[in-house]
N, C-alpha and C positions, 0 to 999 in steps of 0.2 A: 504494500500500500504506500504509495505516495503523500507528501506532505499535502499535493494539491488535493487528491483527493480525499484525504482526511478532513479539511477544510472543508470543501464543497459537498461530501455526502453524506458527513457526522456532524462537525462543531455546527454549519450553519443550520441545516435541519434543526438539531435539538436547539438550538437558538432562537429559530423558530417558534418553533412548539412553546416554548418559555414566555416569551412574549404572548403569544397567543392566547396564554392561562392568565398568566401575570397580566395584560392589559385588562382584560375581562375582568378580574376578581378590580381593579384599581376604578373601571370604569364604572361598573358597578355602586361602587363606594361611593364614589365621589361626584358621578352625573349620572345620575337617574333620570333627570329628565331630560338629556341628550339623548338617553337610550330608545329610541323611536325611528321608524322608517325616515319622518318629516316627510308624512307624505306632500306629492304635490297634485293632488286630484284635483283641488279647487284650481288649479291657476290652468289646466287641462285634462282633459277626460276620455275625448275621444279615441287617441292613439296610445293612452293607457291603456281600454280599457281591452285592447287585444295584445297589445304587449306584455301588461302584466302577466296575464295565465301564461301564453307562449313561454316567456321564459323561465318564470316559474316551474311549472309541469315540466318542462324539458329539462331544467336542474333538475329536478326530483327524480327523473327519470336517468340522468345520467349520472345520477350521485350513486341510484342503486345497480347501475351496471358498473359501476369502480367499486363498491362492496364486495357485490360478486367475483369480479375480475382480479382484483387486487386482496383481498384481504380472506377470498374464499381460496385454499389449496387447490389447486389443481389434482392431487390425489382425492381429493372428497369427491371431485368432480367423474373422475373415473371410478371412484368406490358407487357410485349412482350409475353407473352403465352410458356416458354420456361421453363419447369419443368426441376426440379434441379438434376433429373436423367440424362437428358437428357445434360441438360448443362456440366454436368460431365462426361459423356462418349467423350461429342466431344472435353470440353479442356483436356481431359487425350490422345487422338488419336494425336491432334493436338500437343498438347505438345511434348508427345515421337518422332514422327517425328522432331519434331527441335530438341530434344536431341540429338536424335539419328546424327542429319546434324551437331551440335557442337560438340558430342565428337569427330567424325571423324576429322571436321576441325583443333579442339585443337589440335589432335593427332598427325598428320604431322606438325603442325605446332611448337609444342613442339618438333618433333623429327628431325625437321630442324633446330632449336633454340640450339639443346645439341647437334646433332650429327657433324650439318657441322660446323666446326673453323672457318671460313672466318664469318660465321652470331654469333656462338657466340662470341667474341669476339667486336660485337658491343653492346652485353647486357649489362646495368650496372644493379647497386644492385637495384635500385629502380624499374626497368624493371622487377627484378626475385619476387618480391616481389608480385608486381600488377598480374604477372601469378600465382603463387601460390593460392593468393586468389581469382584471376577469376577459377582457377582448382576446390580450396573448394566451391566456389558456384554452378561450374554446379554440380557436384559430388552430392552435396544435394539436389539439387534442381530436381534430374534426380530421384534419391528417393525414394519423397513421390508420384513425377508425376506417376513414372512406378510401383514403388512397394506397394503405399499408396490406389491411385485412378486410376489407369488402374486393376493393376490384384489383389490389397486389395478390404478388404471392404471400401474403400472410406470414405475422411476425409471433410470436410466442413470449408476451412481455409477463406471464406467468412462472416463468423462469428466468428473470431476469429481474425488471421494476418491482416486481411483487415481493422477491423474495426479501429485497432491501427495503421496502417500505413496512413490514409486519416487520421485520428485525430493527428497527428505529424501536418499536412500540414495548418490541421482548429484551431491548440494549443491544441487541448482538446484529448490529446491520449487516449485511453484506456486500460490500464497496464493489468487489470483484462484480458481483453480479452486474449493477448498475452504471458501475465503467465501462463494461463492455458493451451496455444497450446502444443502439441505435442515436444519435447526437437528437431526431428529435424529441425521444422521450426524454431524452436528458433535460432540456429546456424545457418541456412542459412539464418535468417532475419541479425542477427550479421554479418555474414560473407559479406552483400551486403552494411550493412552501413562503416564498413571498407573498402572495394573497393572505396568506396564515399570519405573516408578521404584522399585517396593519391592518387586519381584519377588526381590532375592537376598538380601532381610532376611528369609524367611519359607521356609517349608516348602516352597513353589514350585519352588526351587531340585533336587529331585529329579527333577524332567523330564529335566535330562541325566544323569540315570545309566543312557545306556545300556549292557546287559550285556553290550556285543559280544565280550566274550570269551569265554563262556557257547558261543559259535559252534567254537571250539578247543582246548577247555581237554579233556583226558582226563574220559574216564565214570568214572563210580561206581560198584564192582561192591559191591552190599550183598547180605550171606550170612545165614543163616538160622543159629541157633544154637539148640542142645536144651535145655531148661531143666534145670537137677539141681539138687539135693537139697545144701543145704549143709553141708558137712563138721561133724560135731559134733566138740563144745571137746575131747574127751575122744582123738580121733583122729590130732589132728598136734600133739601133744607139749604142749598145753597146758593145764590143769586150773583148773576155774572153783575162787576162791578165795572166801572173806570178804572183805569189804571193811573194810580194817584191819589185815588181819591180814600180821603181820612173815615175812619169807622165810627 
């Protein structure tokens, strides 16, 4: 192992990750009421309102093919009778379909972000920042999916990316593995541990609010009310005066 890559596949990762906890528990503490989307629905709605799910859903969806992919053994996968042809056509379909739902959603939503003044103008620097790098990770990540293992001869980042990334989690990384990968998994592995380092200085940080209480909390019974006619001044004891004038 190299000095360089001792730097680049241990010290910064676990750097990473540090920050990522430590900003959190810090932000936490100390802005609570930073901690919000800050949404910007009021200032426009339209090109939210298919953006939002698009990219959304398509996160959701390609967060659970990097569980599988990465964090799931490829022995379990073969302990399930699931040959690794096979597992690789379905995560390359599955995949491209959520790339395909995030770049769309990116796409308006980036082009809400620069085009309408009322939304940007709520952007700060650390906001352009965390898009940048969430742009270079799909960008990469869209790739080796589409171009690597859909219509390439298909790459095996399950023996390679994977192994080093659960060995970060268990201390015992495996640098070899990941050195040897491919240059662009390398940059989109970098490019996602960076997203981790400034992830709880930015608006990010709303991913965990979830509502689960929302599951238990008592309904809301909303009643209908008759409109009437406001009482004029002259009805409940009181008399429109001059303005000036002594009582």
């Amino acid at each position: 192992m190299s000095s360089w890559d001792l730097w680049w596949w241990v010290i910064l990762p676990y750097l990473a990750l540090t920050v990522f906890v430590v900003g959190h528990v810090w932000r936490w503490r100390y802005d609570q009421f930073g901690w919000t989307s800050r949404s910007t629905q009021l200032q426009e709605g339209r090109l939210l309102k298919w953006g939002g799910p698009l990219f959304h859903y398509g996160t959701f969806a390609a967060i659970a093919g990097h569980v599988l992919g990465i964090l799931v053994p490829e022995s379990f996968t073969r302990r399930l009778g699931i040959p690794e042809q096979t597992y690789r056509w379905f995560s390359s379909i599955g995949g491209t379909v959520a790339a395909l739902a995030v770049i769309l959603g990116v796409g308006l939503l980036a082009l809400r972000r620069t085009a309408v003044p009322r939304v940007r103008a709520t952007t700060s620097g650390v906001d352009w920042i965390a898009l940048t790098l969430l742009a270079i990770v799909i960008v990469l990540g869209i790739i080796p999916t589409m171009g690597v293992n859909l219509l390439g001869s298909g790459y095996d980042y399950r023996q390679s990316v994977a192994l080093w990334f659960r060995g970060l989690f268990a201390g015992d990384p495996d640098v070899a593995a990941i050195a040897h990968a491919p240059l662009i998994y390398q940059v989109h592995a970098t490019a996602a541990w960076a997203i981790l380092a400034v992830w709880p200085f930015t608006r990010l940080v709303h991913a965990w609010n979830i509502p689960l209480w929302y599951l238990w909390r008592p309904y809301i019974v909303y009643r209908g009310r008759v409109a009437t006619h406001p009482t004029e001044p002259g009805t409940s004891g009181r008399r429109w005066r001059r303005i000036g004038a002594r009582y």
